[in-house]
N, C-alpha and C positions, 0 to 999 in steps of 0.2 A: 282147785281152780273152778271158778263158778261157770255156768252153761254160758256161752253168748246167745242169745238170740234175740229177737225186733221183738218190742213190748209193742201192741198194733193200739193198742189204748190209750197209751203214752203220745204217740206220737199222734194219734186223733183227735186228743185234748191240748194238743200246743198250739198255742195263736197260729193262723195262717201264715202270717207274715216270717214268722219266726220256723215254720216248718219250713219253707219256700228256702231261707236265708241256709239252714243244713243242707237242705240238698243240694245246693250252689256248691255250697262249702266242700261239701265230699266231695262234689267233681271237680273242685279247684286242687284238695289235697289228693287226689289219685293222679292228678297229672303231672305235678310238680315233683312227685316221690312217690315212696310208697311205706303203707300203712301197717304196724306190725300191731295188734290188741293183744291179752294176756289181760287176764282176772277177769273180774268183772261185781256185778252189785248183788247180792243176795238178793234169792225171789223174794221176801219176805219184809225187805227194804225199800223195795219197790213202790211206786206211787204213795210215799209215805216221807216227811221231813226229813230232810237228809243233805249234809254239808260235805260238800268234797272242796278239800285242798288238794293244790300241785304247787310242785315247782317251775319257776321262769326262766329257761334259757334262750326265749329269743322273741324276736316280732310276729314272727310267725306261729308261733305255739299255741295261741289260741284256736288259732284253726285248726291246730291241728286233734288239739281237744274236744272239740266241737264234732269232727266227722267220727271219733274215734269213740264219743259218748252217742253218738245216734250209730256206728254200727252194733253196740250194743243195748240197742233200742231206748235207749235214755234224752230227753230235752233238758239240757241242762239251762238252767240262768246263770250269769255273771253279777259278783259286784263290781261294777266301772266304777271309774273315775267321772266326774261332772263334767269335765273338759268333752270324754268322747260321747254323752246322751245328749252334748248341745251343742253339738257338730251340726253341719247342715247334712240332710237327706241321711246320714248311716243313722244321727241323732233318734232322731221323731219315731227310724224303723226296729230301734233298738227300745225305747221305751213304752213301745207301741206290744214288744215281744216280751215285758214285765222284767228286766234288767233292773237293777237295785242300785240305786246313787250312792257314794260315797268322796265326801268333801272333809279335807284334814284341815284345811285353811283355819277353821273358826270353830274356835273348840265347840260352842253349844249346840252348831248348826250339826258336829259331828255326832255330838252324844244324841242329839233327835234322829240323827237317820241310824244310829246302832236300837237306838228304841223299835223303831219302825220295823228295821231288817228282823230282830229276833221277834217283833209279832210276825210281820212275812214268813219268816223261816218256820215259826209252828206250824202255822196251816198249808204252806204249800205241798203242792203233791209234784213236783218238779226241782232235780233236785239244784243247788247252788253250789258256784265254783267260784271259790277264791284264791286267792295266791297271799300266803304269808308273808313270803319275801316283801311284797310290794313291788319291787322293780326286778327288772333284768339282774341276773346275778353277775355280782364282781370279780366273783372268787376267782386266782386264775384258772381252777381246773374245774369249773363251772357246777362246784356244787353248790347246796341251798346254802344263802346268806342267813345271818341268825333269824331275820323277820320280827314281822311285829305279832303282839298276842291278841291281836282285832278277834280274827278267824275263830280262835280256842276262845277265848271270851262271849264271842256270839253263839258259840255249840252249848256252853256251858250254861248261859243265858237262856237259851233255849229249849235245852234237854233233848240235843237232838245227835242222833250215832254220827259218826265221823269217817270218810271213804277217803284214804290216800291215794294222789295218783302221782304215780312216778313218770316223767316223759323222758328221752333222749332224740335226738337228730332232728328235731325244728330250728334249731343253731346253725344249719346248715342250709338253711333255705333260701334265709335273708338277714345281711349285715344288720348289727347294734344298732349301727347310722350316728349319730346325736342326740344329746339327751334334749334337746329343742330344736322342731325345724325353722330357722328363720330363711330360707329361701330356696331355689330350686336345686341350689349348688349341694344341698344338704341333702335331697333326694337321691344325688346319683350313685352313692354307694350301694343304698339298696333296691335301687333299680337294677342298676348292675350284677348285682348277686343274683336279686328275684328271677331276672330273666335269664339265665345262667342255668336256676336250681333244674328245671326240668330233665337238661342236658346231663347234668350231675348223678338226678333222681336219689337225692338221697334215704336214708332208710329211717323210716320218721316211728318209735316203739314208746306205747303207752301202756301202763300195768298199771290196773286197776286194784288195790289190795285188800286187805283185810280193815273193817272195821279197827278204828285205833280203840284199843279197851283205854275208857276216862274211868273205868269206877272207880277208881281209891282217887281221884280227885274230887275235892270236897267243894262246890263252886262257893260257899261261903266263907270257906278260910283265907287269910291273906295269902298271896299268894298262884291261888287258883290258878289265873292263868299264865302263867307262867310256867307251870309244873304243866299240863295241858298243852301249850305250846311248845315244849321241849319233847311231848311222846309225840304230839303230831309231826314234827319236824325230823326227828329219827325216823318214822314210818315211812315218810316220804324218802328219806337218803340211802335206807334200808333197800326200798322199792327198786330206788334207783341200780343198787351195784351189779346187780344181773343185764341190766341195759346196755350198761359201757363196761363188759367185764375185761375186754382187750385196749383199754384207754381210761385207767382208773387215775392216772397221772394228771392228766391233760389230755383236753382233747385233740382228735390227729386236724380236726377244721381249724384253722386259724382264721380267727377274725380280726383285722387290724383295728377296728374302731371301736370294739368292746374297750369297755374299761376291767383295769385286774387291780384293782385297788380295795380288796378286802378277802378274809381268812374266814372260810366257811368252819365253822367251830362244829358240826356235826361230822364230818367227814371222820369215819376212825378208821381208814383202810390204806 
């Protein structure tokens, strides 16, 4: 297990705005629950290209990733979706913090911004968090869906080491809701939760792992990623089974509005 501690350089070199938006973030996640860390990033990784995947169980996960990568002294970036960098006011403070666009809509607009991301991804010294899955996981017993091979495509693209992060109990914070809000009827499930989780304090655990070894993936073979995407996707389910070792089943949170309409094809436990 790697040392925890605040990288003071890291987090002196993050946009203002984007340091200001962690420290929110941590006192919003210590109130709502509480925060368990395990692993963490090699010193030697450190302020150096570097892609971290996780998996998605809930609304709330981001944040919780978020406090749980600055108590380990790390700024991480997101790749968003286009809908939330052109959002009013979260938008403009999120692209302001160097957050990486990503749009599926139009196939060329996509292959331009995977261009951009793996130049971004070489030279940043901050590292980048993606979610394979893409969405909330359907699985019933909320483990990773199979995902897409974006994530392993752009490491490979890039030539850059890969950090799994396994999370558990952000599921508990804040209902699924719907997969579109069209009105305020649509907020009240997870407001209701949200306001709820405090009370609850559920126990929110993030593990940080070990570098996924890509070498015997050839990025020029057919194939690539794909093979890439299946060891990242293990690392992360792996990650996971220490988290929920008393709830390998199902989880004991039930969330009515989650969907369970898919078979996580990793899961061998």
């Amino acid at each position: 297990m790697f040392a925890l501690h605040q990288d003071e350089n890291s987090a002196r070199r993050a946009p203002a705005i984007w340091r200001t938006m962690l420290n929110i973030d941590r006192g919003l996640v210590n109130f709502v629950g509480k925060l368990t860390v395990t692993g963490g990033v090699p010193a030697e990784l450190r302020r150096k290209p570097l892609l971290m995947t996780a998996n998605h169980i809930g609304v709330f996960d981001a944040f919780v990733l978020m406090a749980a990568c600055k108590r380990i002294g790390i700024n991480p970036r997101f790749m968003l979706a286009g809908g939330i960098l052109d959002a009013p006011v979260i938008g403009p403070a999120l692209r302001l913090s160097g957050h990486l666009r990503v749009d599926r809509k139009q196939a060329s607009t996509a292959i331009g911004q995977f261009a951009e991301a793996t130049a971004a991804l070489r030279t940043t010294r901050d590292p980048l968090i993606v979610y394979p899955e893409g969405r909330i996981s359907h699985d019933p017993g909320l483990w990773p869906e199979r995902g897409k091979t974006g994530a392993a495509r752009l490491a490979l693209a890039a030539g850059v080491p890969v950090i799994p992060i396994s999370q558990w109990g952000a599921h508990e914070a804040v209902y699924w809701g719907t997969e579109t809000v069209n009105g305020p009827a649509d907020l009240v499930p997870l407001a209701k939760s949200g306001l709820s989780a405090p009370m609850r304090r559920p126990r929110f655990k993030v593990h940080f792992g070990d570098p996924v070894d890509l070498s015997e993936v050839e990025p020029e073979r057919p194939g690539a990623g794909v093979r890439a995407h299946a060891k990242i996707m293990q690392a992360i389910t792996d990650g996971l089974v220490p988290l929920r070792r008393d709830e390998l089943d199902k989880p004991r949170f039930h969330d009515p509005t989650r969907p369970t309409d898919t078979v996580s094809p990793w899961k061998k436990y």
